[in-house]
Structures are given as structure tokens and as C-alpha cells.
C-alpha positions, 0 to 999 in steps of 0.5 A, a space after each residue: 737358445 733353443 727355437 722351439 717350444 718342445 724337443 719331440 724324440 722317437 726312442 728306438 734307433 734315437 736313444 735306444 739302440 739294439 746290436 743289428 750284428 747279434 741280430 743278424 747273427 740269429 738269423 743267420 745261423 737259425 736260417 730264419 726270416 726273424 727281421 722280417 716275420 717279427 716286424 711284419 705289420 700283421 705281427 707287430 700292429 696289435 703289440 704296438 697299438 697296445 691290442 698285444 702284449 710283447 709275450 703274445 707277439 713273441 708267440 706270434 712269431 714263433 707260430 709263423 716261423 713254423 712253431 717248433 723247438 727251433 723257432 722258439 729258441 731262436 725267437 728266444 736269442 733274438 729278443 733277448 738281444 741286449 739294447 744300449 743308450 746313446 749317451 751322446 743323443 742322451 747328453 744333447 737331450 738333457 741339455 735341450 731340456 734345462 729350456 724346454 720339454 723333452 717327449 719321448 714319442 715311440 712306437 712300443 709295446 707293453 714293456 717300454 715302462 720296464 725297459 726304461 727303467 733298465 736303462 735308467 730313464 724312467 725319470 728321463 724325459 717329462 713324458 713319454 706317448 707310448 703307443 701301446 698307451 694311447 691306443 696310435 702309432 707313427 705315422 698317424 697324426 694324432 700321436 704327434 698332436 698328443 705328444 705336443 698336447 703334453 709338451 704344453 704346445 702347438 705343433 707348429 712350436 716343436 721339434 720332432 727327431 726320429 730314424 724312420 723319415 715317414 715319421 718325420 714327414 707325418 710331423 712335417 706335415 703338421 707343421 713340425 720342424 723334423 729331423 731325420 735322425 741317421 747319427 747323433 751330428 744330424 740332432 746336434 746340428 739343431 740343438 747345438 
């Protein structure tokens, strides 16, 4: 039997996964900063507080790499860079949910709807706190009240998992039990 009241899940680095090789790839042969210019809070903060939309990030970071036909192309491979489910992670999460609620909370953008939908997940979990949605991202602590708020329960009754420990931490500090998520055995080890 499960310990908790609900399973809280980030999405990215969770259940979803990119190819960090391909990514790696881009950038090397462009000669460009892509990891680093995408993800720079300047540029990623107003897509993923839902101020943006993915369209206008990817312009953001083609401006900052410099504008040109080759940053527009390799800011073009970069996103469209294919992404993958965990099936592991997805079966673990499954099984969680036949006794509790399964949240997904993630740090998004206005397209996590239709790349759910790819991956055959629209009707996966019994809710997801986007914070493209709700307007608050990780780590701020009314993200994960939401998140608990739509499971039917009290923070202190949830399981959080997520790959960055920052987010953990901020769940901990809400009384959360986290898991810091580096491999499918560190869920396994909670929900067995």
C-alpha cells in the first residue's frame, strides 16, 4: 500500500526525456551557446510563467544568438529535437495511481497540452499544474499547494518526485516527502 495521499510528478527529466546527445550534437557543430542561451532565466521565465509562448522563446533565442540564417537553423534542429516517455517511470506511475491521485507538475510552456497529446498522455494523469497555466513556477511554493489542492490533499500527505533538487527541497520545505529523481530505482524505491 501506498503512504501517501497522492504521487506529485514533475514532467521533464521524469516521464519525459530529450536526446542531450542530439542536443549536444547541434551545438557543437553550429559553435553555438543553444543549452545555455535557451534556457537563460531571461528567456525561459516569460514561456514558462505562460507571459510567452514557445514561438516567441524560440525568437528570443535566435535574436540572442545573433539573429541570422544560422541561428535560425540551428535554434530550428534544437527544437525539434524528438522527446520519449519512460516507460518504466510511466508503468511505476500507473501502478501508483490504481490507490491514489497522479499530478503532474511542470515547469511548461503553452505547448505541454499538444506534446502530451504526442506521447499518448493527454489522459494520463488526473491533472496536470502547467505553470504556463497557473501563472508560477518551481520552485515557488504555491505551485506545489495547487498541485496538492487538485490531488484532494494536504501537502504533508504527498509525494513529490522531480530530477532538479531545488524543486524537491521547496516540496520538502512544505512538508512534502521528496524524491530526488536521477533513475527510475530512486521512484521505485518509494512506490515499490
Amino acid at each position: 500500500m501506498i503512504p501517501f495521499d497522492a504521487v506529485l510528478t514533475d514532467f521533464d527529466g521524469v516521464l519525459r526525456h530529450f536526446d542531450h546527445a542530439a542536443q549536444a550534437d547541434i551545438e557543437a557543430r553550429y559553435g553555438l551557446p543553444l543549452m545555455k542561451t535557451a534556457f537563460a532565466p531571461e528567456l525561459i521565465t516569460p514561456p514558462t510563467l505562460g507571459q510567452a509562448t514557445e514561438r516567441q522563446w524560440t525568437e528570443s533565442i535566435i535574436a540572442a544568438l545573433g539573429g541570422d540564417e544560422r541561428a535560425r537553423q540551428a535554434v530550428a534542429e534544437f527544437t525539434a529535437i524528438g522527446f520519449w516517455v519512460d516507460e518504466e517511470v510511466r508503468a511505476l506511475l500507473a501502478e501508483a495511481q490504481r490507490h491514489v491521485p497522479v499530478v503532474i507538475v511542470t515547469n511548461a510552456m503553452d505547448t505541454l497540452e499538444e506534446h502530451m497529446e504526442l506521447l499518448g498522455l493527454t489522459y494520463f494523469a488526473d491533472a496536470v499544474v502547467s505553470s504556463a497555466r497557473v501563472g508560477v513556477a518551481k520552485p515557488d511554493p504555491r505551485i506545489y499547494e495547487i498541485a496538492a489542492e487538485r490531488a484532494g490533499a494536504v501537502p504533508g500527505r504527498c509525494l513529490f518526485v522531480d530530477d532538479r533538487l531545488p524543486n524537491v527541497e521547496a516540496a520538502r520545505a512544505l512538508g512534502m516527502t521528496g524524491v530526488h529523481f536521477r533513475s527510475v530505482q530512486d521512484l521505485a524505491a518509494v512506490l515499490g
